[in-house]
VEXSERO-92163 format. One record per residue: residue in three letters; x, y, z of N, C-alpha, C in turn. Coordinates in steps of 0.05 Angstrom, whole numbers, padded with zeros to 5 digits, always signed. Example, Ala and Ser with C-alpha at 12.3 -4.5 7.8 and 13.67 -1.06 7.14 Angstrom:
ALA+00264-00114+00156+00246-00090+00156+00264-00066+00156 SER+00257-00045+00142+00273-00021+00143+00258+00001+00157 
//
This chain:
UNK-00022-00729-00496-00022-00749-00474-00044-00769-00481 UNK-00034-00794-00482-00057-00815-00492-00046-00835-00473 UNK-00067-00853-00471-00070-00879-00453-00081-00906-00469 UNK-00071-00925-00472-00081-00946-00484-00095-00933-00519 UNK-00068-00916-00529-00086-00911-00550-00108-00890-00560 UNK-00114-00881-00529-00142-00862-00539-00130-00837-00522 UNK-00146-00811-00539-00132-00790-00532-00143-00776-00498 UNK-00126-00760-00492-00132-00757-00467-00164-00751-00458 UNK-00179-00735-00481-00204-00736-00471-00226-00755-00472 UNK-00216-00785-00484-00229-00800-00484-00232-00816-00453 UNK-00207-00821-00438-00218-00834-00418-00220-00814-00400 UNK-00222-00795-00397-00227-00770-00366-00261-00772-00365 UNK-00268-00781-00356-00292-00776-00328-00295-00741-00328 UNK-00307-00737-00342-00316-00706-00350-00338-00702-00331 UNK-00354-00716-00318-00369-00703-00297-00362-00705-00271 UNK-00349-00722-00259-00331-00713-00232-00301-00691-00244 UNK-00293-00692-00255-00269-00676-00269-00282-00643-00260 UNK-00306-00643-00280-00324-00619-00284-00328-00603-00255 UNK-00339-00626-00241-00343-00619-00212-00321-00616-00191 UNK-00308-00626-00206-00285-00620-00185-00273-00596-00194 UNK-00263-00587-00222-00256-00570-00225-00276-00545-00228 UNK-00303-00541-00220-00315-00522-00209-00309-00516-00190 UNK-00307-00539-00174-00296-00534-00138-00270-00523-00136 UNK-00253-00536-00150-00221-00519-00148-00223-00491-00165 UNK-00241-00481-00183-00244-00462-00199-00254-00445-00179 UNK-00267-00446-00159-00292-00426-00139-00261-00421-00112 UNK-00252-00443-00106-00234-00442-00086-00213-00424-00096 UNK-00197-00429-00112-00173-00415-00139-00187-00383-00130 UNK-00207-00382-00133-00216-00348-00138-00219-00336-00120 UNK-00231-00352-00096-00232-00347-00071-00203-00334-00067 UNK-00184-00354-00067-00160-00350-00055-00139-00323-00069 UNK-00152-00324-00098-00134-00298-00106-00144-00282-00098 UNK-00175-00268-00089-00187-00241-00088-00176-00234-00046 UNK-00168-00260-00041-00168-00258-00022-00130-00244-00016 UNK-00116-00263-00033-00085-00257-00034-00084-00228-00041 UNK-00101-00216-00063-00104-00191-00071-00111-00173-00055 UNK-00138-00172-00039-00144-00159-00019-00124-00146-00006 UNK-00108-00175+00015-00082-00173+00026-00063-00163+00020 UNK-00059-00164-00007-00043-00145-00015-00039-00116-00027 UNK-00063-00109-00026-00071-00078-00032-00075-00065-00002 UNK-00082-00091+00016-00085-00066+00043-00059-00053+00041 UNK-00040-00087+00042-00007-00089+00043+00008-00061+00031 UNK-00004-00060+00011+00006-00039+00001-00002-00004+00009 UNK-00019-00006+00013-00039+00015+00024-00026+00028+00056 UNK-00022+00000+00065-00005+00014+00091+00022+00022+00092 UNK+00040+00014+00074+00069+00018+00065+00065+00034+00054 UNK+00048+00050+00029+00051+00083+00030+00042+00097+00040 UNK+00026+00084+00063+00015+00109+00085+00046+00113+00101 UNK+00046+00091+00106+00073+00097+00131+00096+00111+00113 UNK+00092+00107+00092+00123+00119+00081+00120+00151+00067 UNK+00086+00156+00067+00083+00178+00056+00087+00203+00089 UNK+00071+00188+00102+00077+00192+00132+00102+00206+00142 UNK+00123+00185+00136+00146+00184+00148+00163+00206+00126 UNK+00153+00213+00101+00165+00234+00085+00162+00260+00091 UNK+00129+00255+00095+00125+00290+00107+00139+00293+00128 UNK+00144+00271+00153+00154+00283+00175+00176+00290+00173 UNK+00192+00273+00150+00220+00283+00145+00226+00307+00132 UNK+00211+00314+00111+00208+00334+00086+00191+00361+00099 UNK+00165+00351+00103+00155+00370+00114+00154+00389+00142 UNK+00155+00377+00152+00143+00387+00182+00182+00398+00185 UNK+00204+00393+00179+00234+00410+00179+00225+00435+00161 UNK+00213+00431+00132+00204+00456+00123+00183+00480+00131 UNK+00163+00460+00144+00150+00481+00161+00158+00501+00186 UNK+00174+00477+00200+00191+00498+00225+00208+00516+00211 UNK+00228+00512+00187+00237+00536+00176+00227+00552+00167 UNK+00201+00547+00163+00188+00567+00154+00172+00577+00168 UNK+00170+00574+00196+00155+00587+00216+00176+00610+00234 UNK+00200+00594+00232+00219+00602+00254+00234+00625+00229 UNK+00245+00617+00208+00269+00634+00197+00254+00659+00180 UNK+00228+00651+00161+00219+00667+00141+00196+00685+00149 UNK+00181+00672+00171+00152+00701+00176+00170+00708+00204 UNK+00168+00730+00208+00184+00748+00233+00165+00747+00254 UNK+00129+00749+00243+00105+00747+00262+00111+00723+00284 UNK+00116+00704+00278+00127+00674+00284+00151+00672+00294 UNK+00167+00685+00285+00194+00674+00294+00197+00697+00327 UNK+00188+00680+00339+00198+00680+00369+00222+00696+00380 UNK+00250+00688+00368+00270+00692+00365+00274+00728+00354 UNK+00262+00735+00342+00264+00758+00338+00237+00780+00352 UNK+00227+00770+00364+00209+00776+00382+00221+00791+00408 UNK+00229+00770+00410+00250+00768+00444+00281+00796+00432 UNK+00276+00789+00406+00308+00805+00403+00297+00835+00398 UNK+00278+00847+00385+00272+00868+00383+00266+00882+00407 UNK+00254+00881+00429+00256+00893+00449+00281+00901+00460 UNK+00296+00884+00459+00322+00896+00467+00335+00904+00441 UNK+00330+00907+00425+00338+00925+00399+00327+00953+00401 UNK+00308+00959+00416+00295+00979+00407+00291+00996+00430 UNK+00296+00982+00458+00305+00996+00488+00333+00991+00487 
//
């Protein structure tokens, strides 16, 4: 890119340029650490909720089967049935 002949870094104003692009360089960084931030909470809360929402689906069905069907101490159901099994 040239102008009248001379190459682009001949006519740019290197000390407002400089200063300005320190200023847009400091703002630029600002704005990514900030988009980043935002987006790791972002993220941070979508596998909470989804790790969340797995156990309740995954887990806590395997724990009631496993409270109710597999230890007999627990299972209620056979609590209530043995007495009248055994009178």
């Amino acid at each position: 890119m040239s102008v009248a002949g001379y190459p682009f870094y001949r006519w740019v104003d290197w000390g407002k340029l400089g200063v300005q692009n320190f200023n847009l360089i400091v703002v630029l960084i600002v704005v990514v650490v900030v988009v980043v931030v935002v987006v790791v909470v972002v993220v941070v809360v979508v596998v909470v909720v989804v790790v969340s929402r797995l156990q309740m689906l995954l887990v806590l069905p395997a724990t009631k089967r496993f409270m109710w069907e597999e230890v007999p101490l627990l299972n209620f159901k056979s609590k209530k049935g043995k007495p009248s099994t055994i009178s």
